[in-house]
C-alpha positions in Angstrom: 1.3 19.3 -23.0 4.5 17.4 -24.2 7.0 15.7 -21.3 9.6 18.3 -21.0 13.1 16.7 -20.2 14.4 17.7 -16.9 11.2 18.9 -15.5 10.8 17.5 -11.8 6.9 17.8 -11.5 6.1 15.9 -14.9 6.1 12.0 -14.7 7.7 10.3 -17.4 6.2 7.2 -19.6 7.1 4.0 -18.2 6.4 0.5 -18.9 6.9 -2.4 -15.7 6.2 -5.5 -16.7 4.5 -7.7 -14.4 6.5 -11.0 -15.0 9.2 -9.1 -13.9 8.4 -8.5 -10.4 10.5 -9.0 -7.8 9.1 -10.3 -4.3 10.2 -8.4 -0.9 8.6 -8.5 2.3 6.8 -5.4 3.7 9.4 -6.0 6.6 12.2 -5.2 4.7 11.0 -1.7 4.0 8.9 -1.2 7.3 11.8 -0.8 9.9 9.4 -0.1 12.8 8.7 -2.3 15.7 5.8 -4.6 15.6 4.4 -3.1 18.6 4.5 0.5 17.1 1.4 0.5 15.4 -1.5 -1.6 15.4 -1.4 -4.1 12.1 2.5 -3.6 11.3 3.4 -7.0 12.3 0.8 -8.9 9.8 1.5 -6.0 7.4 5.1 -7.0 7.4 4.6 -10.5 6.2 3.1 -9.1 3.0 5.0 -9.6 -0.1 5.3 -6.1 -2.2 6.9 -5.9 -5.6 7.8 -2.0 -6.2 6.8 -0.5 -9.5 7.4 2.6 -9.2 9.0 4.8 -6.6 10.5 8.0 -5.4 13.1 7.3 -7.7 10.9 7.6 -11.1 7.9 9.6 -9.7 7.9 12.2 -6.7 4.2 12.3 -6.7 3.0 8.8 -6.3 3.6 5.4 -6.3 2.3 2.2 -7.2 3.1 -1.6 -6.1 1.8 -5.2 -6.9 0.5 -6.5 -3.1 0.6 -10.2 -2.3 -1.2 -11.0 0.9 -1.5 -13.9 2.9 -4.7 -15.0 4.8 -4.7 -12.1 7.7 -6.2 -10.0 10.1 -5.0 -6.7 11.2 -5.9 -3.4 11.6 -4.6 -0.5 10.3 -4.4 3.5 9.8 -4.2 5.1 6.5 -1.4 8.0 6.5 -1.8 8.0 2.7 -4.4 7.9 0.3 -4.6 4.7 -1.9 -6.6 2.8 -4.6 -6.6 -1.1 -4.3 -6.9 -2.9 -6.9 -7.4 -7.2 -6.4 -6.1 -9.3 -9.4 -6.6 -12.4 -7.8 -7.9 -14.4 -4.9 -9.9 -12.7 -2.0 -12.2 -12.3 -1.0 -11.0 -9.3 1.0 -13.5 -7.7 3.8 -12.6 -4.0 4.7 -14.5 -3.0 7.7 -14.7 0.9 8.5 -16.9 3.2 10.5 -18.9 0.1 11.6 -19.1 -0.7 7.8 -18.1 -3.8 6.0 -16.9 -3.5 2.2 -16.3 -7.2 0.8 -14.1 -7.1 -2.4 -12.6 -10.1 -4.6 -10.5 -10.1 -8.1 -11.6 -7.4 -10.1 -12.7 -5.2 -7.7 -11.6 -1.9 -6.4 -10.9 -0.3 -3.0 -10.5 4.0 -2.7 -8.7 4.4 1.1 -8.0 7.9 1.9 -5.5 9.5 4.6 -7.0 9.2 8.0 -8.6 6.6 7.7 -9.4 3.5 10.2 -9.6 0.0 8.4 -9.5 -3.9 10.0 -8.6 -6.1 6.7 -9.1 -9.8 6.7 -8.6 -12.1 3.9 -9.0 -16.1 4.8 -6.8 -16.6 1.0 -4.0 -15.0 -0.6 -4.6 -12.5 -2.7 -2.8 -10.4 -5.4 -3.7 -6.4 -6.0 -2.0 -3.8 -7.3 -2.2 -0.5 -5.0 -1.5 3.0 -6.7 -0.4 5.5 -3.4 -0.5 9.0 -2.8 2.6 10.5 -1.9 5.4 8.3 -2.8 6.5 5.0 -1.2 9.5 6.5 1.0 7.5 10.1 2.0 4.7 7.2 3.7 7.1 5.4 5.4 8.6 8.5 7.0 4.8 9.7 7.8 4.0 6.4 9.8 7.0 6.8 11.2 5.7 10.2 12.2 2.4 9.1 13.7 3.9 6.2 15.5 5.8 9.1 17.7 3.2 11.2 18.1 0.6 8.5 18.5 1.7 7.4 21.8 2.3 11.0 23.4 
């Protein structure tokens, strides 16, 4: 089926090129306390550079990830694929299960659930996200309330 101009549920064809990207801190999107969720202090010294947003797609999103060596554990209010381009290696540990990852290898994350990351280098990944960027912000936001009730 051809893109039909004006249409709000088709994506359109869009090219980002990577020497292009522009470095932010996680912390400059993340405006929660570090203390409201387990992980969002580490997770805020990750460097993101947005590819594409709300803006261009309503359905997902997608973002080059540059970590530094960490540990933190975190909660998955979206459903993710994670990519590593370089560096690693990256250890996922879930359900008592450790997955160990490094550049060209893949991780699948889905809403729900309960993952400690370390990585002892930096690495680079690109993460493709379900929903959009802003619509995951506003649901951490969400479970951060109704977390501590």
């Amino acid at each position: 089926m051809p893109f039909e101009q004006g249409k709000e549920d088709q994506v359109p064809a869009i090219l980002r090129k990577a020497q292009d990207a522009k470095w932010e801190k996680v912390g400059n999107f993340f405006d929660m306390a570090d203390e409201a969720l387990p992980g969002v202090k580490a997770l805020k010294d990750v460097q993101v550079a947005m590819l594409f947003d709300q803006s261009l797609c309503t359905h997902f999103g997608s973002v080059f990830e540059k970590w530094p060596p960490v540990k933190f554990d975190w909660h998955y209010e979206c459903d993710q694929i994670f990519y590593i381009i370089s560096g690693g290696p990256l250890c996922a540990t879930c359900n008592g299960e450790s997955l160990e990852g490094s550049a060209g290898d893949v991780f699948l994350f889905t809403r729900g659930t309960d993952v400690t990351f370390e990585s002892k280098s930096e690495l680079v990944g690109l993460t493709i996200h379900y929903p959009a960027f802003e619509e995951i912000l506003k649901r951490y936001k969400e479970y951060a309330e109704t977390r501590d009730k």
